[in-house]
N, CA, C and O atoms as a MOPAC input file, in Angstrom:
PM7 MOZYME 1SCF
protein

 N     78.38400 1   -22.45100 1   -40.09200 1
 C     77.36500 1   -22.48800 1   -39.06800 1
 C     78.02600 1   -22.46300 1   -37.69300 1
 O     79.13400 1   -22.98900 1   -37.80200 1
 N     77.83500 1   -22.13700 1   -36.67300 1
 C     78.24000 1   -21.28100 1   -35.68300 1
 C     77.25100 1   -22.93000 1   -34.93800 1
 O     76.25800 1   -23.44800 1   -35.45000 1
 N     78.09400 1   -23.45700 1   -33.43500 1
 C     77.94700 1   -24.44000 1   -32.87100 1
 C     77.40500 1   -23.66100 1   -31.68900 1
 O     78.01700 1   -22.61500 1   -31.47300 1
 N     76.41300 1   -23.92800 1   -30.88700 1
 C     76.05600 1   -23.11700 1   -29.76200 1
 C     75.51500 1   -24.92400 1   -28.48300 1
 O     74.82500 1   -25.89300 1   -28.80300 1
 N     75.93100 1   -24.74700 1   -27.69600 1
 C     76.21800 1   -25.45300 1   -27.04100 1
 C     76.24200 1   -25.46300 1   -25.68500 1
 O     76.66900 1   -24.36400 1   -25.33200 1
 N     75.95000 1   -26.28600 1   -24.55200 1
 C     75.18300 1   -26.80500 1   -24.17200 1
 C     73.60500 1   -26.54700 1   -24.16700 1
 O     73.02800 1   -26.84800 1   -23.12200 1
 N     72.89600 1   -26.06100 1   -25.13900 1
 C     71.64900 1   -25.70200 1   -25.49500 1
 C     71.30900 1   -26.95900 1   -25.92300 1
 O     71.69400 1   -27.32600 1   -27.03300 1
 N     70.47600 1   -27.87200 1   -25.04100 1
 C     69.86700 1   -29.10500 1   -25.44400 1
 C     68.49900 1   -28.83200 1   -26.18500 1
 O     67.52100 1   -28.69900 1   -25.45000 1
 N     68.35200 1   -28.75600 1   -27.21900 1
 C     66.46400 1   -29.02700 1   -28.12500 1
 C     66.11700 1   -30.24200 1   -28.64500 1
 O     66.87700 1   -31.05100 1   -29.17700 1
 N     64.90400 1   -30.34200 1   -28.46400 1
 C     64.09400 1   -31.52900 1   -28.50000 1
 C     63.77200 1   -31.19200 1   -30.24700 1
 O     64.10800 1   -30.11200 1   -30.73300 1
 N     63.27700 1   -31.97400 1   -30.84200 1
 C     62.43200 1   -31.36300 1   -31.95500 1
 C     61.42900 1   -32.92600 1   -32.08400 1
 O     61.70000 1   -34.07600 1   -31.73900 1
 N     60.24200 1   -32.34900 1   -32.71600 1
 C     59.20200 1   -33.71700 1   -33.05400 1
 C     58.66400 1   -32.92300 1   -34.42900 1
 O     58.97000 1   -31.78400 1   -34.78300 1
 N     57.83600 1   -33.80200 1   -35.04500 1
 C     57.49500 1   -33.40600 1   -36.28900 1
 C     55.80000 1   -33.11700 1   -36.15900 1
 O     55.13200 1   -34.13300 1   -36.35000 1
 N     55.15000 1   -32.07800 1   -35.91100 1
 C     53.94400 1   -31.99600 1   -36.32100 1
 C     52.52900 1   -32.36000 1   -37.10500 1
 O     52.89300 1   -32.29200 1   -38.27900 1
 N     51.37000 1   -32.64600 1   -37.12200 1
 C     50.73400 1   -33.36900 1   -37.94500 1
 C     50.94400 1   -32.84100 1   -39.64500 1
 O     51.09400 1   -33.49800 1   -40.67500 1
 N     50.87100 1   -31.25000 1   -39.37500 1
 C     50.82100 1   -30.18300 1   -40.72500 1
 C     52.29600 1   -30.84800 1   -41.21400 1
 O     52.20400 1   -30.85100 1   -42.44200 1
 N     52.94200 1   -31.12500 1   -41.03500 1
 C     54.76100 1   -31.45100 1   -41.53400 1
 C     55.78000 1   -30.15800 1   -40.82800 1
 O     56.91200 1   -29.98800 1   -41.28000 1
 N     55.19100 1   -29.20000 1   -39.56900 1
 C     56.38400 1   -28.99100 1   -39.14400 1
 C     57.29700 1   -29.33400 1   -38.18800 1
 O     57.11800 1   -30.29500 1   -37.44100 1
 N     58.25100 1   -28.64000 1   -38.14700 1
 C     59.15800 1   -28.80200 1   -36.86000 1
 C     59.05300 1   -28.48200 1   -35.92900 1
 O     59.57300 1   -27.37500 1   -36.06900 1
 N     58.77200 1   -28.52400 1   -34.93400 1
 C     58.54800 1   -27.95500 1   -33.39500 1
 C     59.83500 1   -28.21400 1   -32.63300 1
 O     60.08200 1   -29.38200 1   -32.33200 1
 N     60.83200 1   -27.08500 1   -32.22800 1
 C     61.87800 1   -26.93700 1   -31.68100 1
 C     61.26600 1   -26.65000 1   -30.46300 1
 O     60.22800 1   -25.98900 1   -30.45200 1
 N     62.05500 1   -27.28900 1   -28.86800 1
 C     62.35400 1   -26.61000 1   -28.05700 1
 C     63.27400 1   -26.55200 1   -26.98100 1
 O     64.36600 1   -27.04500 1   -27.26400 1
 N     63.22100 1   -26.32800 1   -26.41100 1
 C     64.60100 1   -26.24500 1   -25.19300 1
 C     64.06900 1   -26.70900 1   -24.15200 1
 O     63.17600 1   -25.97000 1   -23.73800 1
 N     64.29900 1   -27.98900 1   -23.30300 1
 C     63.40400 1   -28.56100 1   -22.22400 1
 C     64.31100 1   -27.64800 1   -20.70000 1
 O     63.81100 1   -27.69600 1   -19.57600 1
 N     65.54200 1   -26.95000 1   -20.96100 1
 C     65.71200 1   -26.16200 1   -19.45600 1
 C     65.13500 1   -25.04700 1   -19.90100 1
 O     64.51500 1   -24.78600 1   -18.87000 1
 N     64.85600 1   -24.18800 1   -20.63200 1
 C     63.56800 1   -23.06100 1   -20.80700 1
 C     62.57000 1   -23.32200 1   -21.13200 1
 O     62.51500 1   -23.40800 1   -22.35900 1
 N     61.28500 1   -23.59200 1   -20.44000 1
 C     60.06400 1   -24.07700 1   -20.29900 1
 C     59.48900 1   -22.83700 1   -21.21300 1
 O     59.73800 1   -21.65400 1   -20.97900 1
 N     58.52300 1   -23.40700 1   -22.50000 1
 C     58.26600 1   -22.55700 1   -23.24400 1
 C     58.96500 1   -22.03900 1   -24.41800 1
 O     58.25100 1   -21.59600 1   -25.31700 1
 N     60.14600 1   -22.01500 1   -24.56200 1
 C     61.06500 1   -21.16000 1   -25.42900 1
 C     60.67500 1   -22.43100 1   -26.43300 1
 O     60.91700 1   -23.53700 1   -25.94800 1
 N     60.28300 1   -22.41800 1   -27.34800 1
 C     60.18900 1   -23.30900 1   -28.66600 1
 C     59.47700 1   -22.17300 1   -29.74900 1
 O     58.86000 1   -21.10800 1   -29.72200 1
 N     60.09000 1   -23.32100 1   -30.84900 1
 C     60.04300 1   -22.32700 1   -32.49100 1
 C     59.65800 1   -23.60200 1   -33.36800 1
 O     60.06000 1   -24.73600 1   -33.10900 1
 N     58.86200 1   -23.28600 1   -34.39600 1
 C     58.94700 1   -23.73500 1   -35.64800 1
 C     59.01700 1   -23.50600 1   -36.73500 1
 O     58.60500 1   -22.48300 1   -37.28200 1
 N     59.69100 1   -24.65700 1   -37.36800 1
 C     60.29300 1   -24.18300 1   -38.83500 1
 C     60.14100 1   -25.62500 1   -39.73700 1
 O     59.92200 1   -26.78700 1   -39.39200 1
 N     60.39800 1   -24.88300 1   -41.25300 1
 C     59.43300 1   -26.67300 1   -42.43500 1
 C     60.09400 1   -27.58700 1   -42.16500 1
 O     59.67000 1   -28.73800 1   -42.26600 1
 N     61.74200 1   -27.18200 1   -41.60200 1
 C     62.93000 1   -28.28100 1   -41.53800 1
 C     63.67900 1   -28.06900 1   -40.47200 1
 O     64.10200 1   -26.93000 1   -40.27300 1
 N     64.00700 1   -29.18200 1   -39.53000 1
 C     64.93000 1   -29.22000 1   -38.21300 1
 C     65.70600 1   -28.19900 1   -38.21500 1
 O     65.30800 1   -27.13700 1   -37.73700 1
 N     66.89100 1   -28.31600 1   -38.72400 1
 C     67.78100 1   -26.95600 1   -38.96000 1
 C     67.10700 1   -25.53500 1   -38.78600 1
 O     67.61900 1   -24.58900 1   -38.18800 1
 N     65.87800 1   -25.54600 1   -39.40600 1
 C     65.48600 1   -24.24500 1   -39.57400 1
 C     65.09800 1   -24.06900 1   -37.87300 1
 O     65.64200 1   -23.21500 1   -37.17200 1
 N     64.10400 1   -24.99900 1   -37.38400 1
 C     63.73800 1   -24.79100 1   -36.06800 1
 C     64.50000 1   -24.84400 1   -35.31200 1
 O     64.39800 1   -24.16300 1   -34.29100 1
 N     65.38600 1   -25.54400 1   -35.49200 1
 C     66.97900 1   -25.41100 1   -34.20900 1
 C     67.24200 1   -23.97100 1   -34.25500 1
 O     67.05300 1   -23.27900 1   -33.25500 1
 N     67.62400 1   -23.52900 1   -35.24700 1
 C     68.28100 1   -22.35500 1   -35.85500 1
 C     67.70100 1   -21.30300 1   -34.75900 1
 O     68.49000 1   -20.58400 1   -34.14600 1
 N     66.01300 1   -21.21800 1   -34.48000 1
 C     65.14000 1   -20.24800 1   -34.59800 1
 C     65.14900 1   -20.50800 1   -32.85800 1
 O     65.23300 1   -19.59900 1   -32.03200 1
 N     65.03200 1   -22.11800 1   -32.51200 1
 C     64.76300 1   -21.83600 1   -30.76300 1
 C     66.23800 1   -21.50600 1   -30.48900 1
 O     66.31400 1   -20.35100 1   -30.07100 1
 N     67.24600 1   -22.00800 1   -30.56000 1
 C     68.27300 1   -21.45400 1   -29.96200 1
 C     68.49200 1   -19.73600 1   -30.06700 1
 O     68.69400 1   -18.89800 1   -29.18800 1
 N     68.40300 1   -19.66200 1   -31.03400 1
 C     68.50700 1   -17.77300 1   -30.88200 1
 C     67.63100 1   -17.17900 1   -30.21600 1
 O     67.93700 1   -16.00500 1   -30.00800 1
 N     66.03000 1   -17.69600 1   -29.50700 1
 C     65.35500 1   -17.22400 1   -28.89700 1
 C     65.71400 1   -17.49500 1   -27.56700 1
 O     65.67800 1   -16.68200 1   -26.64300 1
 N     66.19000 1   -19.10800 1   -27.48400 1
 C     66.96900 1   -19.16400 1   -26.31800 1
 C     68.22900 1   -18.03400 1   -25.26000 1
 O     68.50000 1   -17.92400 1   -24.06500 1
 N     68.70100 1   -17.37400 1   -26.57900 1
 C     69.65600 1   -16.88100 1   -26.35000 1
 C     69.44400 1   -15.89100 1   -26.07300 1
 O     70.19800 1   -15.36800 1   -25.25300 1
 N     68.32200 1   -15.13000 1   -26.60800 1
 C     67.57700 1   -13.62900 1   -25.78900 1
 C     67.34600 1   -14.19100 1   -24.69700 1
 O     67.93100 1   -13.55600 1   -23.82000 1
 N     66.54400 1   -15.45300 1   -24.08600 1
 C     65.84500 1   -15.24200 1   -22.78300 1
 C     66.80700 1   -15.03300 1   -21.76700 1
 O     66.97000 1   -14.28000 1   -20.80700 1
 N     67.57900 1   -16.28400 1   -22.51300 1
 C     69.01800 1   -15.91200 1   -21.32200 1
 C     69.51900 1   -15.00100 1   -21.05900 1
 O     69.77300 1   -14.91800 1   -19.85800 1
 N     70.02300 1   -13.64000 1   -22.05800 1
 C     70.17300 1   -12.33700 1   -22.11000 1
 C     69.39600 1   -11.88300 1   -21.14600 1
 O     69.86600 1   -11.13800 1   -20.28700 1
 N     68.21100 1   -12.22300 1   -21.13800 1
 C     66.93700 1   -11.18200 1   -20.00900 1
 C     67.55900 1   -11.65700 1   -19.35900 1
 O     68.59100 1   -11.05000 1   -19.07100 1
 N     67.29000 1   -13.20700 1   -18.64500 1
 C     67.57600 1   -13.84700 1   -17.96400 1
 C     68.65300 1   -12.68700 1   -17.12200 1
 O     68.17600 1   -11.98500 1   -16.23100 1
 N     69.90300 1   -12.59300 1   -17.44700 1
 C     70.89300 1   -12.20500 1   -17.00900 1
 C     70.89700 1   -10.93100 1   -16.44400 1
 O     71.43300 1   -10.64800 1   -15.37200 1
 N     69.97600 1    -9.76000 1   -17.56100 1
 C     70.62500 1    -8.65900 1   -17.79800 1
 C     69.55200 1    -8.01000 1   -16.56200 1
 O     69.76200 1    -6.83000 1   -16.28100 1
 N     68.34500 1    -8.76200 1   -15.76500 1
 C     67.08100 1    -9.02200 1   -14.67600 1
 C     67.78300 1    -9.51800 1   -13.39200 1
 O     67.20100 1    -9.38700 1   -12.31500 1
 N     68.99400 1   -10.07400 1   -13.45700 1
 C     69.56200 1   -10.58300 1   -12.35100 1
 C     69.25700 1   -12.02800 1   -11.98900 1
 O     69.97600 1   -12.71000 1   -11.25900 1
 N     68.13400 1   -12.43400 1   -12.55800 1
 C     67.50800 1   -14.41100 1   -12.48000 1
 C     68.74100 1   -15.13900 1   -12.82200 1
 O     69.64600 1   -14.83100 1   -13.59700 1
 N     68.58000 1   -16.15300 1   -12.08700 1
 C     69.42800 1   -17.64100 1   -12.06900 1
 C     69.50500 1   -17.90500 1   -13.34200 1
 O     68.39600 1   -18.09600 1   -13.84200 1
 N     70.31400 1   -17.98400 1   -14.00100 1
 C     70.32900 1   -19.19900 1   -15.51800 1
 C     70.29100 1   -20.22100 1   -15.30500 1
 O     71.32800 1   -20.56200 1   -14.73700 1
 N     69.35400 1   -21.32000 1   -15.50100 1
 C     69.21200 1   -22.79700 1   -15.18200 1
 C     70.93500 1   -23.78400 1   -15.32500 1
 O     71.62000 1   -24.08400 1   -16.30300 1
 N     71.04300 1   -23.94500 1   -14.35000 1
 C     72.62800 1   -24.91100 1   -14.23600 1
 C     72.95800 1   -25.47000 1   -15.57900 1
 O     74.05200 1   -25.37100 1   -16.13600 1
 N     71.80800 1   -26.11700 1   -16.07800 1
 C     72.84800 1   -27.00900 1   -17.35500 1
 C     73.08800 1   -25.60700 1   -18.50800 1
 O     73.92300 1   -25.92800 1   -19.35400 1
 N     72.69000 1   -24.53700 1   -18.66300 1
 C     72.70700 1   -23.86100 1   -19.32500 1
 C     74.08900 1   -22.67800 1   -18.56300 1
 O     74.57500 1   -21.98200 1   -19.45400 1
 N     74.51500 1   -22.49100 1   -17.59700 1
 C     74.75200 1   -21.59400 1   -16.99900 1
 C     76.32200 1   -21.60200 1   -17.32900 1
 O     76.89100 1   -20.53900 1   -17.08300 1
 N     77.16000 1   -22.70700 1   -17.88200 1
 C     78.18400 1   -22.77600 1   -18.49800 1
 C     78.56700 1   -21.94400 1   -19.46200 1
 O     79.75700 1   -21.65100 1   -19.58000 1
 N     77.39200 1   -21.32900 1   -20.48300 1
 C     77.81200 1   -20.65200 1   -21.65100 1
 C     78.34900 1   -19.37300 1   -20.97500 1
 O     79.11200 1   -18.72100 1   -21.68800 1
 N     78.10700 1   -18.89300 1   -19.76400 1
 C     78.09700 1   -17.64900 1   -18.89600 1
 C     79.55700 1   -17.83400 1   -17.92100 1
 O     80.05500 1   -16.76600 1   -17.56400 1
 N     79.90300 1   -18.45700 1   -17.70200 1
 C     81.13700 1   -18.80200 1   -16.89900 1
 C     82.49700 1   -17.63500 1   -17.10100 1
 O     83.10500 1   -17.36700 1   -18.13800 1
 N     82.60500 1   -17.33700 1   -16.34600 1
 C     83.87200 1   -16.15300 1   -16.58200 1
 C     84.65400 1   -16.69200 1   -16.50000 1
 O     85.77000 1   -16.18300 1   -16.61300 1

């Protein structure tokens, strides 16, 4: 499993029994999945497109996130 990092996610457990992943410096970017892992799994890789836009648009990458980008 591949460590991706400083990507902070929240997760809580839903009434139905799922996971609700999300990323509190990308407002919105959340995923769910039956089991934590799975929803980590799913917001971080979505995370990781926005940031892509993020970048590839010219927008700021939010500071605590902006490390993975560092030349």
């Amino acid at each position: 499993m591949v460590t991706i990092e400083p990507i902070r996610v929240e997760t809580e457990r839903e009434e139905d029994g799922r996971i609700l992943a999300s990323v509190p410096d990308l407002p919105g970017v959340m995923a769910y999945g039956d089991t934590e892992p799975e929803a980590v799994r799913k917001v971080k890789a979505i995370a990781l497109q926005v940031l892509a836009d993020m970048i590839e648009s010219g927008e700021d990458v939010p500071a605590p996130l902006s490390v993975l980008f560092a030349a």
